[in-house]
N, C-alpha and C positions, 0 to 999 in steps of 0.2 A: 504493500500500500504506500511507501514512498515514490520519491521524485523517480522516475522512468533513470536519467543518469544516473543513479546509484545503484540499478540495478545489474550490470557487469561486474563490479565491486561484489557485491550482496551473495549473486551467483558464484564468484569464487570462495566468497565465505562458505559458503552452504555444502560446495561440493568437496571443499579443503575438510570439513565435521562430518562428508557421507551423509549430510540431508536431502533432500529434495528439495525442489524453487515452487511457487506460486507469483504469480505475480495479473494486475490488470488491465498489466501495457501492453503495448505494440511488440511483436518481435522486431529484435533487432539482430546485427550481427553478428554483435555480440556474443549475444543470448543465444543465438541458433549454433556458433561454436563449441560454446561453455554444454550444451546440451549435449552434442554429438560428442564430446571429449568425457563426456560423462555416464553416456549411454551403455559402453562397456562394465561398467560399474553397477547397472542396476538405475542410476539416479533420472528421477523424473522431473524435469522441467514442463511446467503450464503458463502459458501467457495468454494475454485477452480473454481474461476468464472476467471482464466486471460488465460494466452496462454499456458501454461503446470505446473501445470496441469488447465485446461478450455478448449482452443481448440481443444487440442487432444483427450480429453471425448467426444465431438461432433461428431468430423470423426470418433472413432471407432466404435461409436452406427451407425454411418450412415452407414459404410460398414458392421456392421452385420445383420445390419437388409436387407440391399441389399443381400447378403449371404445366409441369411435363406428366401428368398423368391427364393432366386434362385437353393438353394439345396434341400426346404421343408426339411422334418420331418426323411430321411432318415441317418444312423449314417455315421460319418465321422470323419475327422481327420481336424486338424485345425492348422496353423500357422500363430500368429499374430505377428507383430513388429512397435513401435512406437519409433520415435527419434526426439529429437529434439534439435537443437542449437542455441545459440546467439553469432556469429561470426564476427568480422573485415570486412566488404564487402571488401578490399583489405589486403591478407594476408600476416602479419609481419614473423620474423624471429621464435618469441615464438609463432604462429599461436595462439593469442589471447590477447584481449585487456582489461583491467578489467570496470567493468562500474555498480557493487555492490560490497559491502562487500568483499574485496581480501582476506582475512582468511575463510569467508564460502566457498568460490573457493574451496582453498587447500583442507579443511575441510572434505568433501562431499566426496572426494578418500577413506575417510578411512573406510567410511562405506561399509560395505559388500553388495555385491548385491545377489539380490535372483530372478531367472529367469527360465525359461524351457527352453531344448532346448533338441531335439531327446527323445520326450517321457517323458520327467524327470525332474523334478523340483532337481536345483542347485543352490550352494551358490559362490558367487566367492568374497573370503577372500579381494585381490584386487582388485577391478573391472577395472581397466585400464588391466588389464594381459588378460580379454577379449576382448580385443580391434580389430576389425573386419573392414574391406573395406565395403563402400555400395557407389554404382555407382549409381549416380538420375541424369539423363539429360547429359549423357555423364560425369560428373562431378563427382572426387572419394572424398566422405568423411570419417573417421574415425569413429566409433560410440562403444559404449558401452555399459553393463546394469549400470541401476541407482536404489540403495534402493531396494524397497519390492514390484516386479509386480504381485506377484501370487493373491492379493484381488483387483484386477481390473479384473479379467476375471469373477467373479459375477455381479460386478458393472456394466461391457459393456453387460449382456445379452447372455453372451456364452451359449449356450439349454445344457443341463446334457447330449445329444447323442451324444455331439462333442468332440472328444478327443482331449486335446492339443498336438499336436505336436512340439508345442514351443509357446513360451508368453515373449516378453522382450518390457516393455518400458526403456528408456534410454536416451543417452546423444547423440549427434552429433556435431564433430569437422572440422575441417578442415585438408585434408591429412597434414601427417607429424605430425600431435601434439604429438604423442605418444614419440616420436624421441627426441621432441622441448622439454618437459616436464619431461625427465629424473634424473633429478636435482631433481625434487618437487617429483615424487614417490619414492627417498630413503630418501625422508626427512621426507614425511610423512611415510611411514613404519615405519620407528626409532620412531613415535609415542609420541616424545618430544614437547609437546604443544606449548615451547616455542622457538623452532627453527620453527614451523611450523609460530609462530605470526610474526618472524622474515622474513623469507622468502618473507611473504605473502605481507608481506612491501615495501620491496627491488622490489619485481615484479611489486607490483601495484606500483610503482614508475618510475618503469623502462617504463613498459606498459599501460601507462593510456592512455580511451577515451580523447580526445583532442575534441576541435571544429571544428576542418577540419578533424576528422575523418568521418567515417559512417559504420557503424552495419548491421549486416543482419542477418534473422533470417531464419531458414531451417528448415522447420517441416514436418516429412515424416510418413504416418502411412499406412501399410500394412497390407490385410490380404489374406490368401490363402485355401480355402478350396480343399479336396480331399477325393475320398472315400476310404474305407479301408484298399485296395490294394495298395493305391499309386496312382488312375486314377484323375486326373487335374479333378474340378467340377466349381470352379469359383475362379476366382482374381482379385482382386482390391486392388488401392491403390490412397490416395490424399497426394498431394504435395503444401505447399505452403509454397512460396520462395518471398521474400519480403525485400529490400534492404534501409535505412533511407534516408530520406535528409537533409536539414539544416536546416528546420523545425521542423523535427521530427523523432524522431531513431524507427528505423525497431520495436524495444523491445516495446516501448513506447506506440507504435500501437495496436502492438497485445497483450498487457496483458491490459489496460485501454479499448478498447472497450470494449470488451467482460463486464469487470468490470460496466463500464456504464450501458450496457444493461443490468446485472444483478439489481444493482438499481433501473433505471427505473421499472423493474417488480416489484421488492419488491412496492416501491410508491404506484404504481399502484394495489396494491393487489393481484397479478398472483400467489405470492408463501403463502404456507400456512406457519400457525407460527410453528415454532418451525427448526430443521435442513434442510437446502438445499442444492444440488451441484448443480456446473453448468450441465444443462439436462442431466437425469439417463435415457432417454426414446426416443427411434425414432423421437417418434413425435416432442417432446422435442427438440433435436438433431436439426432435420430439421425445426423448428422454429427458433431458434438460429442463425443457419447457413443463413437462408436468413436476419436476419437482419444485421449479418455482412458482408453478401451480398452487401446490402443494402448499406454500407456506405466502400465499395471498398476494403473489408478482403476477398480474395476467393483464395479455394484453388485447382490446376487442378486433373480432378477425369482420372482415367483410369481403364478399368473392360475388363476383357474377361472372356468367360463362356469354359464349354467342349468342346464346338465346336470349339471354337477356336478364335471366334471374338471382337475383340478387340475394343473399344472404348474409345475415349480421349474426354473432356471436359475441358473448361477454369474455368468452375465455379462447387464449391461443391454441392454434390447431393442435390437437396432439394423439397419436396415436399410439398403443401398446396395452402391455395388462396393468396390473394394479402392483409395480412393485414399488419398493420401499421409496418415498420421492426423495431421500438424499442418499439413494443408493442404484442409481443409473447400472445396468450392468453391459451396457455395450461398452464397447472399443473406440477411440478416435482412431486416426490414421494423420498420418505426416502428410505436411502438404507444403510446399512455398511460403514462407514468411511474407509477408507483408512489407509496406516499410511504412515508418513514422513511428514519432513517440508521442505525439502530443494526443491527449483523449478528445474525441469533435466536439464531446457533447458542454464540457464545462465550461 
């Protein structure tokens, strides 16, 4: 649960004492070395085991694998989109509250995003200059790309016959931030590290989580298939919207369960040794998803086919029998690392 940087450091700790790693960052290259150097050993490394990236790898396997059951094997065109936010459950003047690291905030703008969209893999220099309306539940958010989406459409199972028509994981705000935020994108453009530390200061100062505040978190993942003319073949998409209390923050929720459950497995010996993510696999996916089922994380599914019929659910897709929900017993599988560290959602 620390800063993603110290997790190279952490992993040599871990495998220097014969532990195992958990973590609910990005792989890196770290991290995919320290694994494989460890793998001989028995030792299990997990990454992107918290809310994004973790959760949102669960719903997208889960709507494509719903997707390619329902399109089969025939070619198509495909538009996916994933967003996610960690937002103020009542929105301030700067539509955001800080509640980690306020210089990786800033930070994270400056990186260029790389996304599809109409056919085409694109880079956008500043990713806020893509800044788009998405309307969920009557409700308008703000959203953007985040980092490097194009090596997550191997990772979710895309079939080689489906052409993307667009691929963006990303960031989700609360309307108006773009607006609110005009200050911090000429500060960061000007690229002066030390106006950026500056800034980051005075914000998080200005805007801190409080104790009577409360957080919410908005995680929307979409996907749309169609065949190659354009003809609608199926849509789906899961929402889940999740608000803190004074207990406990929306955030808190959804990057530690998932975390949990990821340990739990390792304990338990579910994951073999050497590199894991949170489930590269349907089945994967839909185990996952009911144990945090299980302990009240769900998120509402909505599907319609060509025909036209639409269906709403309170709980995410999930299929299997009834076993223990923090005791998944499938396998992951190794797949290509990712790259980035920064989480989209916070």
């Amino acid at each position: 649960m620390l800063p993603a940087a110290e997790h190279p450091a952490l992993l040599d700790l871990a495998a220097g004492r014969g532990a195992h790693f958990a973590c609910t960052s990005y792989t890196s290259p770290e991290l995919d070395r320290g694994a494989a150097a460890g793998a001989g050993r028995g030792l299990v490394v997990l990454t992107e085991a918290g809310l994004d990236p973790g959760i949102d790898h669960l719903l997208a396997h889960a709507l494509v694998d719903r997707a390619r059951q329902a399109v089969g094997d025939r070619a198509a065109t495909a538009v996916f989109t994933s967003y996610c936010g960690g937002l103020p459950a009542v929105p301030n003047d700067f539509r955001y509250r800080f509640s980690w690291a306020p210089y990786g905030v800033l930070a994270a703008l400056g990186t260029p995003a790389h996304y599809a969209e109409d056919g085409a893999w694109r880079t956008a220099r500043h990713p806020w200059l893509a800044t788009r309306t998405l309307t969920l539940a009557g409700e308008d958010f703000e959203v953007y790309p985040n980092r490097d989406s194009e090596p997550f459409a191997a990772q979710y199972g895309f079939p080689d016959h489906w052409r993307l028509g667009g691929f963006v994981r990303g960031t989700l705000r609360n309307a108006g931030w773009r607006a609110a935020w005009s200050e911090v994108f000429d500060t960061v453009r000007a690229g002066d590290e030390g106006r950026t530390r500056a800034l980051a200061k005075q914000l998080a100062e200005r805007y801190p989580t409080t104790e009577a505040d409360r957080d919410r978190v908005v995680l929307h993942v979409a996907l749309e298939v169609t065949d190659p003319d354009g003809t609608p073949r199926w849509r789906g998409s899961r929402l889940l919207d999740l608000t803190g209390t004074a207990a406990e923050s929306a955030m808190a929720r959804c990057v530690s369960l998932p975390l949990a459950l990821g340990v739990v497995r390792v304990l338990d010996g579910a994951l073999r040794p050497g590199l894991n993510r949170a489930a590269e696999t349907p089945a994967e996916a839909a185990a996952w998803l009911e144990a945090l089922a299980g302990h009240g994380l769900t998120a509402a599914a909505e599907e319609s086919t060509a025909a036209g019929n639409p269906g709403t659910s309170s709980a995410p897709d999930v299929s299997g029998g009834t076993a223990d929900p923090l005791r998944p017993a499938s396998r992951t599988e190794r797949g290509a690392p990712p790259e980035g560290e920064v989480p989209h959602g916070a």
